[in-house]
FIMIRO-787759 format. One record per residue (C-alpha): chain; y, z, x; residue number from 1. Coordinates in pm, 1 decimal. Each point is the difference from the previous one (the first is absolute). Layout:
SITE / A / Y / Z / X / NUM
...
//
This chain:
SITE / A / 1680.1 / -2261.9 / -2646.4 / 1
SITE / A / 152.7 / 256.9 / 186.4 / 2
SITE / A / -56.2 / 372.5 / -71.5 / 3
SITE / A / 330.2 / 179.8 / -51.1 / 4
SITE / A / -87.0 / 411.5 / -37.8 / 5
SITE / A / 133.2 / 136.7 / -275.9 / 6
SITE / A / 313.1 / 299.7 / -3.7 / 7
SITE / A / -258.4 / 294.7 / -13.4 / 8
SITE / A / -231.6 / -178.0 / 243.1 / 9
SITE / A / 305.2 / -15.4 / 213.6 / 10
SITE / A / 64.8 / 339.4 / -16.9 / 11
SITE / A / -382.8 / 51.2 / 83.5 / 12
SITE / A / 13.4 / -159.2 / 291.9 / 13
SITE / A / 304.1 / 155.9 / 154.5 / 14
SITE / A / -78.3 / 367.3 / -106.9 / 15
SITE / A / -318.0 / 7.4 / 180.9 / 16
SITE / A / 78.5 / -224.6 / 252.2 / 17
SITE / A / 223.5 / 298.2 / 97.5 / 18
SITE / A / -240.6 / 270.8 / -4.6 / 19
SITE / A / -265.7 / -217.0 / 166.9 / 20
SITE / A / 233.5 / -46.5 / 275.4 / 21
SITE / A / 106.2 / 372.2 / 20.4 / 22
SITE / A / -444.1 / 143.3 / -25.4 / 23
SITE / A / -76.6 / -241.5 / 245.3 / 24
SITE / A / 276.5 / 55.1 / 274.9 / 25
SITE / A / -58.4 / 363.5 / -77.9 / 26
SITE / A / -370.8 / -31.4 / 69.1 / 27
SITE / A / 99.7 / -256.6 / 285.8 / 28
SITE / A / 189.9 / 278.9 / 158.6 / 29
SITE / A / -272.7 / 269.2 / -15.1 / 30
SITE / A / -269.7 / -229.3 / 136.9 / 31
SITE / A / 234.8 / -58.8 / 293.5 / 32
SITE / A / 76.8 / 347.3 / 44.0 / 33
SITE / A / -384.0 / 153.4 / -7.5 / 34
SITE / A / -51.0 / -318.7 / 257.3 / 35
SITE / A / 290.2 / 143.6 / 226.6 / 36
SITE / A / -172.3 / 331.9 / -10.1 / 37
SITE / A / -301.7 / -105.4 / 107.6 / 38
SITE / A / 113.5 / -222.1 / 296.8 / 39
SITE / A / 324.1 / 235.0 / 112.2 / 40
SITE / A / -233.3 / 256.1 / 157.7 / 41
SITE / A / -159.3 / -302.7 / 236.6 / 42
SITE / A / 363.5 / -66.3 / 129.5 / 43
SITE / A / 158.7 / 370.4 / 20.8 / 44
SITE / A / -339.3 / 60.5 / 212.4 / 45
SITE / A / 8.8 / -327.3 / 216.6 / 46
SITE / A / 397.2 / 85.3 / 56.9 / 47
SITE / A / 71.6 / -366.0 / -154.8 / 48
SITE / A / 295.8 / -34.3 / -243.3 / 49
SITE / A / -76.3 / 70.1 / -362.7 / 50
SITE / A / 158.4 / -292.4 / -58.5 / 51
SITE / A / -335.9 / -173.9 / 42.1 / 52
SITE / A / -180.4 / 205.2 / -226.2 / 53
SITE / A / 276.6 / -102.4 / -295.8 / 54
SITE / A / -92.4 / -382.6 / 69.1 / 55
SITE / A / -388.0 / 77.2 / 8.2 / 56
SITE / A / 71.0 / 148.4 / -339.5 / 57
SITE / A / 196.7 / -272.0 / -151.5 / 58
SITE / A / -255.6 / -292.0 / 139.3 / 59
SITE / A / -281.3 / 225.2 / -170.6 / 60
SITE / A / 184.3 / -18.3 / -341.0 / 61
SITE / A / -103.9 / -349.6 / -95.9 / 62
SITE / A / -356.2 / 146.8 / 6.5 / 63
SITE / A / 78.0 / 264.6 / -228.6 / 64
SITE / A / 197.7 / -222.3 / -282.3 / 65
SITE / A / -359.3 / -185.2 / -90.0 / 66
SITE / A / -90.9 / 315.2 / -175.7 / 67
SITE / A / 375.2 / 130.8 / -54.2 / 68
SITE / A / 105.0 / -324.1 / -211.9 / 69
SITE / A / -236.1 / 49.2 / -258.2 / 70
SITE / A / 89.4 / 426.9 / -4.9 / 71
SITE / A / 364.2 / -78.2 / -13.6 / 72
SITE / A / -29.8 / -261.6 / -267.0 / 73
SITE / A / -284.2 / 302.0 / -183.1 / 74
SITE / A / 265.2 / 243.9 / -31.9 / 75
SITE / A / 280.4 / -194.9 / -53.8 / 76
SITE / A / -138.3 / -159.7 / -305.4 / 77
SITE / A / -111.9 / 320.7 / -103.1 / 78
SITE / A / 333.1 / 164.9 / 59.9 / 79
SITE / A / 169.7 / -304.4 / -153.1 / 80
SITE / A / -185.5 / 73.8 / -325.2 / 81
SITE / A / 55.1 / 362.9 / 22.3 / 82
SITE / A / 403.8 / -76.2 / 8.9 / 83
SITE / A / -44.0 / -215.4 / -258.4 / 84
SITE / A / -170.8 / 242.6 / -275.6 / 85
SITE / A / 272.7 / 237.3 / 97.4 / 86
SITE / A / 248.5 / -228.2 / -101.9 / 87
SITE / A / -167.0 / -98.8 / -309.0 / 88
SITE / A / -10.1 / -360.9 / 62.4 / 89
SITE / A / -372.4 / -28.3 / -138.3 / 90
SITE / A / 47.8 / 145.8 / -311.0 / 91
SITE / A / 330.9 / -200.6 / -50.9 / 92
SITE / A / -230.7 / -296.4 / 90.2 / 93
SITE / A / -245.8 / 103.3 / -276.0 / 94
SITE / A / 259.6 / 55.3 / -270.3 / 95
SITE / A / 81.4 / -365.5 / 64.7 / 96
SITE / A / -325.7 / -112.8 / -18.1 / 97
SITE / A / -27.6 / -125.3 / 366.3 / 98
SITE / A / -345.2 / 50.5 / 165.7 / 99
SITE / A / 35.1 / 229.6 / 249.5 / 100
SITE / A / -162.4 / -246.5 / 256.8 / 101
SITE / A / 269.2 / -147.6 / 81.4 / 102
SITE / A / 78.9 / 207.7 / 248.4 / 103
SITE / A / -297.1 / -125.5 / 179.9 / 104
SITE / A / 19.9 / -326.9 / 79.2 / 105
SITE / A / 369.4 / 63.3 / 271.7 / 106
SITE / A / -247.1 / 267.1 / 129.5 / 107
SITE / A / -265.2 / -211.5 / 81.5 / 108
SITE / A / 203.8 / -282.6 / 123.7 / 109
SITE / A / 163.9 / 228.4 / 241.8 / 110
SITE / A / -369.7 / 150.0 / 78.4 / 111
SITE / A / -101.3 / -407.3 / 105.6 / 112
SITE / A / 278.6 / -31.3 / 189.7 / 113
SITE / A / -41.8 / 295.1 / 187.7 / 114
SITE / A / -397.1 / -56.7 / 29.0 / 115
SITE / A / 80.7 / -357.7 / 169.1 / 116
SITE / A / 202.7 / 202.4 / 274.0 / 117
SITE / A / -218.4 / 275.6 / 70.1 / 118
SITE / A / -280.7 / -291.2 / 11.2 / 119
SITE / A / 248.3 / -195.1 / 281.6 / 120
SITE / A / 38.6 / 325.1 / 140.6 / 121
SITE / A / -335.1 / 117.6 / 35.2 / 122
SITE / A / -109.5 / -382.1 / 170.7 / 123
SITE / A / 254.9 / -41.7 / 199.6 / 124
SITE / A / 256.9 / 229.2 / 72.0 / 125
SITE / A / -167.1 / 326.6 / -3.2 / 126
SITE / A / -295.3 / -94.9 / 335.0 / 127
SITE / A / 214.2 / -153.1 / 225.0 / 128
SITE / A / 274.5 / 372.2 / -53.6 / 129
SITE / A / -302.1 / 200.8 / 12.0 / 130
SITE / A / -77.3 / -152.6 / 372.9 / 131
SITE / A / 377.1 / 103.6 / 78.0 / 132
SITE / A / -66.2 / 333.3 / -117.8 / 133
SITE / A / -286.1 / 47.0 / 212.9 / 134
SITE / A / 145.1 / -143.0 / 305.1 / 135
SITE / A / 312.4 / 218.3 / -60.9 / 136
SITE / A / -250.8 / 278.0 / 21.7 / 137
SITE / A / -234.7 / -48.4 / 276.6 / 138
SITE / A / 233.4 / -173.4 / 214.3 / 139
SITE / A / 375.3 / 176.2 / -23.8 / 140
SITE / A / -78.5 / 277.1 / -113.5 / 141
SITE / A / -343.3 / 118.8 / 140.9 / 142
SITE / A / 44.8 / -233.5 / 289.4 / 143
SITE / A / -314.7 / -197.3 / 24.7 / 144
SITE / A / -52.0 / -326.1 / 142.1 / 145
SITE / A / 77.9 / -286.0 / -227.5 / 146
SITE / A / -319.3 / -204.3 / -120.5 / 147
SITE / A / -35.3 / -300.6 / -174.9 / 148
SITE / A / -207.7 / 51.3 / -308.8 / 149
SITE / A / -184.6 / -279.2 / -207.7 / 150
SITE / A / -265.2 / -7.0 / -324.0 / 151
SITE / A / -315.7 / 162.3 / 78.0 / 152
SITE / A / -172.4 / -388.0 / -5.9 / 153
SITE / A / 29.8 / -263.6 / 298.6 / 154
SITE / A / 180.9 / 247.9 / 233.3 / 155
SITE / A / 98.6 / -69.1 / 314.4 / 156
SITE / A / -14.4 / 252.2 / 288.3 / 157
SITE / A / 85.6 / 60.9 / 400.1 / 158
SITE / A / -185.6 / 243.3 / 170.5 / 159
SITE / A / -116.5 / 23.8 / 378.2 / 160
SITE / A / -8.1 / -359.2 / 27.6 / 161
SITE / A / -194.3 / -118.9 / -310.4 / 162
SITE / A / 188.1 / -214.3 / -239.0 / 163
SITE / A / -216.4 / 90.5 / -318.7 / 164
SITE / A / 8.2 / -104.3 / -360.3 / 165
SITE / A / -155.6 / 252.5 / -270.3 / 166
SITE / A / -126.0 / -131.4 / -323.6 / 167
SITE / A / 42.3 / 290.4 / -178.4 / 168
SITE / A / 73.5 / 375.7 / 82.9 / 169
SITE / A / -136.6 / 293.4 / -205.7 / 170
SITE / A / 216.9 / 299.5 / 115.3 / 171
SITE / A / -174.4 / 204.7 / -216.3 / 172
SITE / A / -342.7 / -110.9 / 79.9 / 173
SITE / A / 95.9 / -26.8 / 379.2 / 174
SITE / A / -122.0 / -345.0 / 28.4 / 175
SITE / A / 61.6 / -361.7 / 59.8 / 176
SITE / A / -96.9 / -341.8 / -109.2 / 177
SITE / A / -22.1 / -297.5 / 145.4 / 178
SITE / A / 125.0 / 42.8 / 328.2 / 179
SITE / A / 70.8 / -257.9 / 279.1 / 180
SITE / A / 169.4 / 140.3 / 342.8 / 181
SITE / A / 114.0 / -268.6 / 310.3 / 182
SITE / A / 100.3 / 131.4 / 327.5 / 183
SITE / A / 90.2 / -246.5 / 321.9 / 184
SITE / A / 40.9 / 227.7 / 318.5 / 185
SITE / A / -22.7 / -225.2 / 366.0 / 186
SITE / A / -120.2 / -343.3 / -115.2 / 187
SITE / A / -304.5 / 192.9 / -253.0 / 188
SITE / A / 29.4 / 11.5 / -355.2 / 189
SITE / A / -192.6 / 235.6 / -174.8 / 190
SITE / A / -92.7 / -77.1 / -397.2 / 191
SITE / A / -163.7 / 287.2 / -219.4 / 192
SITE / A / -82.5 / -70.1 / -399.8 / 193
SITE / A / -139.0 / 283.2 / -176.1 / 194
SITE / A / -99.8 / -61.3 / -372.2 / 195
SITE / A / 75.6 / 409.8 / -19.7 / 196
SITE / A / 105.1 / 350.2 / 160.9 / 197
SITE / A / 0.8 / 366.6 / -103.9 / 198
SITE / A / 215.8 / 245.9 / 174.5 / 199
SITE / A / -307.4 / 229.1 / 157.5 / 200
SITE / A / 14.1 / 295.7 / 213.2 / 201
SITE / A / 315.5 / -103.0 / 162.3 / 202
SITE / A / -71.9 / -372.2 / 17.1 / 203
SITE / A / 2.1 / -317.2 / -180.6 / 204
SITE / A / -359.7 / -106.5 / -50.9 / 205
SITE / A / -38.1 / -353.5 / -107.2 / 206
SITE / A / -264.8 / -170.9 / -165.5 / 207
SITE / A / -141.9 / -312.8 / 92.6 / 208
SITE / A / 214.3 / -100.5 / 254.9 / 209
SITE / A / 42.7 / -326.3 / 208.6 / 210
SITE / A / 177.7 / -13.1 / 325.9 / 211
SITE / A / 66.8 / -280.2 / 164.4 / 212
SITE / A / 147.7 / -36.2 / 422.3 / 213
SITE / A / 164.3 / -302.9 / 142.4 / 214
SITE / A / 100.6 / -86.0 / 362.6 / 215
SITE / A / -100.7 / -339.6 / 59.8 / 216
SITE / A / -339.1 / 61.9 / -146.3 / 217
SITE / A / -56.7 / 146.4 / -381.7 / 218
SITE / A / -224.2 / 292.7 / -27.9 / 219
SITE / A / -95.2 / 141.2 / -332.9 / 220
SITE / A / -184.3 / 338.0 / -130.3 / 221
SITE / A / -124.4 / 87.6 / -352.5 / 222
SITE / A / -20.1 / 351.2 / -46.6 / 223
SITE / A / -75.3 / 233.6 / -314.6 / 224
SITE / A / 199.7 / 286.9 / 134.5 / 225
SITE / A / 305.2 / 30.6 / 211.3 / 226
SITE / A / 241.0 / 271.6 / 106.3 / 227
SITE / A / 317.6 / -157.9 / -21.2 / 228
SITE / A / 205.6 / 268.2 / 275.4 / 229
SITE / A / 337.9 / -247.9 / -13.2 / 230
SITE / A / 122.6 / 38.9 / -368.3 / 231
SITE / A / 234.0 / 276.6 / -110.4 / 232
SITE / A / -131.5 / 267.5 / -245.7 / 233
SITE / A / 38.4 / 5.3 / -380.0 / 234
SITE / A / 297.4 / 195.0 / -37.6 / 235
SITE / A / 190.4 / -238.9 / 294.3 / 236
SITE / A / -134.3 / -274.9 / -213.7 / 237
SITE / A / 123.4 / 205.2 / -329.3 / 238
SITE / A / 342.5 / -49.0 / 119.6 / 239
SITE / A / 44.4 / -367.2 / -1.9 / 240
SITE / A / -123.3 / -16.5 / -301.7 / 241
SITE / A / 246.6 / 51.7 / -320.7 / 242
SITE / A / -80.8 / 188.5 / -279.8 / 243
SITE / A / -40.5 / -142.3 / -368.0 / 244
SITE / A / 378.4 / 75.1 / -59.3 / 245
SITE / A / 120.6 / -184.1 / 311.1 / 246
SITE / A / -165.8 / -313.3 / -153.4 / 247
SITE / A / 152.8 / -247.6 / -222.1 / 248
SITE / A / -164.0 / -220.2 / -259.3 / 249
SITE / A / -55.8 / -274.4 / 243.7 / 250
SITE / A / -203.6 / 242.5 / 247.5 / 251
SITE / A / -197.7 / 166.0 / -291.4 / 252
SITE / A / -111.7 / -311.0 / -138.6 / 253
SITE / A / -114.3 / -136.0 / 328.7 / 254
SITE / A / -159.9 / 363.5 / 78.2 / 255
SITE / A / -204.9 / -28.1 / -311.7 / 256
SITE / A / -136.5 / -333.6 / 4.1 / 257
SITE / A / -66.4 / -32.1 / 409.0 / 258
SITE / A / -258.0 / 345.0 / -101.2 / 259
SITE / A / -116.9 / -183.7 / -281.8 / 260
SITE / A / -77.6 / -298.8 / 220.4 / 261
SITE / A / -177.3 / 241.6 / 251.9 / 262
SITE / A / -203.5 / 184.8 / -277.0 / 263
SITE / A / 184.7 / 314.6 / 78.1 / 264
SITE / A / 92.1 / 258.4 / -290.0 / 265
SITE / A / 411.3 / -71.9 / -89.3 / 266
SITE / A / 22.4 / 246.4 / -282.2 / 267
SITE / A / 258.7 / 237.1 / 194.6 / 268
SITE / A / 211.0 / -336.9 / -6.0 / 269
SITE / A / -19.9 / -118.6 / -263.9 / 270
SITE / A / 33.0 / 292.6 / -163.9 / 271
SITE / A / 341.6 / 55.3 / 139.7 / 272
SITE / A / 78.6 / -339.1 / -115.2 / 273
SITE / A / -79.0 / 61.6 / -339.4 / 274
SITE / A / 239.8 / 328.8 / 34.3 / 275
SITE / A / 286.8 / -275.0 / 109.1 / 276
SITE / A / -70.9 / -226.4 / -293.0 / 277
SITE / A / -27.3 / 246.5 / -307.3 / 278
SITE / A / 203.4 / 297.5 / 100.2 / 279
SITE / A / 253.9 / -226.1 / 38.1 / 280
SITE / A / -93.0 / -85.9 / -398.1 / 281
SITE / A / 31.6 / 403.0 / -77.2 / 282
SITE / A / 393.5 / -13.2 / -121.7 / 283
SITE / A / -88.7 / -230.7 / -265.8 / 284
SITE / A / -309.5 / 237.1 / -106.4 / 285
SITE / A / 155.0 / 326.3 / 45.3 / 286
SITE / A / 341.8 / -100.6 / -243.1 / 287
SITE / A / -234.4 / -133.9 / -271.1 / 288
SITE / A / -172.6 / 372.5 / 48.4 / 289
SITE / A / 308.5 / 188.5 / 76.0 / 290
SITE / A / 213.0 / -120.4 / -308.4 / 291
SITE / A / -185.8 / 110.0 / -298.8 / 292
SITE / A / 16.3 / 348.5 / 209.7 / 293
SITE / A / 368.8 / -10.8 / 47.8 / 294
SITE / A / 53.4 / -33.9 / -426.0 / 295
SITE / A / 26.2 / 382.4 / -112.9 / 296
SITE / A / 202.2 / 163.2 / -273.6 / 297
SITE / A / 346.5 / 127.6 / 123.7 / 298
SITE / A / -52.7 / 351.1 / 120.9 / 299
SITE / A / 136.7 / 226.4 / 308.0 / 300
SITE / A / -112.6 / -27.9 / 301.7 / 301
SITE / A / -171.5 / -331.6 / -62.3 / 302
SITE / A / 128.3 / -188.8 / 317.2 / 303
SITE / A / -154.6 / 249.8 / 231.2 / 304
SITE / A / -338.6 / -59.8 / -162.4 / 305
SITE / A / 19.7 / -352.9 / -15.8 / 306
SITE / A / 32.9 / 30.8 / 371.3 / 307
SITE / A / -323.2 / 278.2 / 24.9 / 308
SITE / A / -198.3 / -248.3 / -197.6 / 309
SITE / A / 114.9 / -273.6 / 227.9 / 310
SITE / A / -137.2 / 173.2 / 272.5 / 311
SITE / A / -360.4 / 97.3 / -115.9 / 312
SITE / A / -65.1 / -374.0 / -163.8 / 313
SITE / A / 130.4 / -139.8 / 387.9 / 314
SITE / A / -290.2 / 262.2 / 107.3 / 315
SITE / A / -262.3 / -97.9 / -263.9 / 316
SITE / A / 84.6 / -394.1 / 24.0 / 317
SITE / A / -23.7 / -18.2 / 428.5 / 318
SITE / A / -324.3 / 271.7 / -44.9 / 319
SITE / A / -198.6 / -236.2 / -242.5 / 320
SITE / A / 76.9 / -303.6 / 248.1 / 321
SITE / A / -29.6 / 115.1 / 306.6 / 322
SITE / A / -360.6 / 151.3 / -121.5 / 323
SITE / A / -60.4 / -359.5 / -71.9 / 324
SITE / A / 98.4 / -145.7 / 341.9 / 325
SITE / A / -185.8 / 278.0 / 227.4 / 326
SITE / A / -311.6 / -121.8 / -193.4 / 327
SITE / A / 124.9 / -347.3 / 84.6 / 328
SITE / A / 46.0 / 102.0 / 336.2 / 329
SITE / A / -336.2 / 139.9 / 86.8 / 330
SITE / A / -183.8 / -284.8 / -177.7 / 331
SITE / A / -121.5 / 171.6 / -286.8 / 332
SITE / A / 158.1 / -239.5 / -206.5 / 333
SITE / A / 171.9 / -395.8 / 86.8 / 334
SITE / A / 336.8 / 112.2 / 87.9 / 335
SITE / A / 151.2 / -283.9 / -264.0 / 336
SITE / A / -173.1 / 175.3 / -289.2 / 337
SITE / A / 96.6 / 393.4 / 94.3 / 338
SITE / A / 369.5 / -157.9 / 31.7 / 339
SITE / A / -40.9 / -194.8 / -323.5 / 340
SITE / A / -145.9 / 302.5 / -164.2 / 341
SITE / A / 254.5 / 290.1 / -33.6 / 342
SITE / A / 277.3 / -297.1 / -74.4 / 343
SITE / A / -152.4 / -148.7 / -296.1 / 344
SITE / A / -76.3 / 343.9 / -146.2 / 345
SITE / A / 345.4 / 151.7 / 56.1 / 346
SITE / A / 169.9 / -355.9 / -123.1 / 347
SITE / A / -227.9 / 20.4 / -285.2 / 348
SITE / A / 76.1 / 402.6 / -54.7 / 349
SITE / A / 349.6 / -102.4 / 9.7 / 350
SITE / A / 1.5 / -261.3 / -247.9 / 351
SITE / A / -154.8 / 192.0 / -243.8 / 352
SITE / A / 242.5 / 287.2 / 21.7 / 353
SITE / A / 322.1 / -242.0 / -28.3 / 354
SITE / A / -221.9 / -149.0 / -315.5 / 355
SITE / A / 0.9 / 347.5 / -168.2 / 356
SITE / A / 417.3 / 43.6 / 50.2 / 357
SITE / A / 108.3 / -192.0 / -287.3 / 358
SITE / A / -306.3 / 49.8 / -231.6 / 359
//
């Protein structure tokens, strides 16, 4: 049968649809602006028109709505409410013996709906702007040469000759994985596999190497150590590589099961995955916390502090999360559990409030 929403859920709906719109273009617009800020020094500097920095800003934004979705929907539920009490409609609601949760179920409808775009968003849309953003950056406006950049797994890279392919780079370790180089220079090709290599004093040191030199006749060498002179350092090799937010679901998934494969730690990965896949989860959450908070008595001055307490649960709600995921991060615990964590506990906080509204 199909659901047909009722004349106050219709009003529900429409209401805060309107202030949802109006918090989150608001917050849309100061996001953009503090982005402008930071990038319009880069082009007044490099004598390139500002122009740029305004389209670095806006290609940035779809970066900034995975957390500002769930804020805008915080305190426009809350602010929603707030209006509400001031206009008496839950004590009118009371005198007629309606439960005051039915104000919650438009709210939480709108909250999915919103979740399933911010989820789309954060997958798909969001990594491929952010490599815009960046290339905006380092190439019009700070004039740097343009570089392909792939996944930190099976890369491919030029340099003086050698075709090589890196398992897996660790920018932050300075290391590689996996590595296999080819070079053909006047009828000799040249074949070097090295099982590892840490950035040393200057040079790439690699780690049981194997090197191989054809011209008519194959000659082969096994060595534990090698200085490898021909490969660019790490922070050459840093940028070809994109950064978690340049990488879409596709590229993380592949990311953290090709380190899984190889026995190397993919917490920082999946980890960020996680973030992708339950902050996009957070409107739901944060309207089944934020409406209980939004019912008050009528009383002066009770939209602005709707709007304060808005703003310090947004603060406690990302704090007690994002404690979760840095111990996710580091390893300290399975990133799936310090995601799963903080969202069952608020979901379960939250229920419990809404439970206490009409009892």
């Amino acid at each position: 049968m199909r659901y047909k929403p009722k004349i106050f859920e219709k009003y529900i709906y429409k209401e805060h649809a309107k202030i949802l719109a109006l918090v989150l273009v608001s917050l849309s617009v100061v996001y953009t602006l503090i982005a402008f800020l930071d990038i319009v020094d880069d082009a007044i500097e490099n004598k390139v028109p500002v122009y740029y920095a305004f389209i670095a800003a806006l290609y940035r934004l779809p970066s900034g709505l995975k957390e500002l979705g769930a804020i805008a929907i915080l305190l426009s539920t809350i602010l929603f409410m707030a209006i509400s009490s001031k206009n008496l409609e839950p004590v009118i609601l009371r005198s007629l013996g309606i439960k005051l949760k039915v104000f919650l179920k438009p709210l939480v409808v709108e909250a999915a709906v919103l979740s399933i775009l911010l989820g789309i968003n954060a997958m798909f849309i969001a990594p491929p702007l952010f490599s815009k953003y960046i290339d905006t950056v380092e190439i019009k406006i700070k004039g740097k040469k343009k570089k392909r950049r792939t996944k930190p797994v099976k890369m491919w890279i030029k340099n003086e000759g050698f075709t090589c392919y890196i398992g897996y780079f660790s920018g932050r370790k300075k290391s590689i994985s996996n590595l296999k180089c080819f070079k053909s220079e006047n009828g000799t090709t040249t074949i070097i596999f090295a099982n590892k290599a840490f950035w040393t004093k200057g040079k790439w040191k690699a780690y049981r190497v194997q090197m191989w030199k054809i011209r008519g006749v194959s000659t082969f060498k096994k060595k534990w150590v090698v200085y490898l002179k021909f490969l660019p350092p790490p922070y050459e090799i840093m940028g070809r590589k994109k950064v978690l937010e340049e990488m879409n679901l596709e590229e993380l998934v592949a990311v953290v099961k090709e380190l899984n494969r190889e026995g190397i730690r993919n917490t920082r990965y999946l980890q960020e995955l996680c973030n992708r896949l339950f902050l996009s989860l957070f409107p739901i959450i944060i309207v089944i916390l934020a409406f209980p908070l939004g019912i008050s008595e009528p009383r002066k001055g009770q939209v602005a502090t709707a709007f304060v307490k808005g703003i310090f649960m947004a603060l406690l709600v990302y704090g007690i999360y994002f404690s979760f995921a840095f111990a996710g991060k580091a390893g300290i615990i399975n990133p799936v559990i310090a995601s799963s964590i903080p969202v069952a506990g608020l979901s379960a906080l939250g229920q419990r409030l809404v439970n206490r509204i009409d009892t």
